[in-house]
N, C-alpha and C positions, 0 to 999 in steps of 0.2 A: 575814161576808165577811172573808177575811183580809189584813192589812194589807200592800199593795203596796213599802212602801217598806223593809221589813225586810231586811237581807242580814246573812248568815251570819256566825260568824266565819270559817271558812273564805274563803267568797267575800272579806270583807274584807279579810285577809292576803293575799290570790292578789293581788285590784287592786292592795294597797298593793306587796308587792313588784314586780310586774311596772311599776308606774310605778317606783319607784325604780331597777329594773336591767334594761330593757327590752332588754338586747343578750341577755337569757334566753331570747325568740320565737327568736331567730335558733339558736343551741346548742341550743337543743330541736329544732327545725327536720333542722340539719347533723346530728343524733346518731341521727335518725329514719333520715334517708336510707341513716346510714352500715347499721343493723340490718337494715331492715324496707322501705323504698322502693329497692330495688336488684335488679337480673334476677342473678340466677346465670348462668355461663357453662357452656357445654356441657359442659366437663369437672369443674365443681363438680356439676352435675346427676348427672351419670354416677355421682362419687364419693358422693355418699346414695344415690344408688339401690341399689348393693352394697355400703352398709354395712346399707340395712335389714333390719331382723329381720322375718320371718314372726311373725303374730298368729295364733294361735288366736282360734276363738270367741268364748269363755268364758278370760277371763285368769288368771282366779281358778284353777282346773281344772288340776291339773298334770297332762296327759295327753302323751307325747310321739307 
């Protein structure tokens, strides 16, 4: 049975810093939103749509 009360050093770093500098939830948080939790606007949509390239099949395959 493996011993429940084991933690990583990983894990033990992560706890130790995030109690020592806990305003880091919050910057991980703001820096998420700013990337990844954010709707694009109509005309950022538009602009990747015609920048994308056409995929062939097979990428490998230089066939034009």
């Amino acid at each position: 049975m493996p011993d429940r009360r084991y933690v990583s050093e990983h894990t033990h770093f992560m706890q130790e810093l995030l109690a020592n500098r806990p305003e880091l939830v919050a910057q991980q948080r703001q820096a998420r939103l700013t990337w990844w939790d954010r709707r694009e606007t109509p005309a950022e949509r538009e602009a990747l749509e015609r920048a994308r390239v056409r995929q062939t099949g097979y990428v490998y395959y230089n066939n034009p």
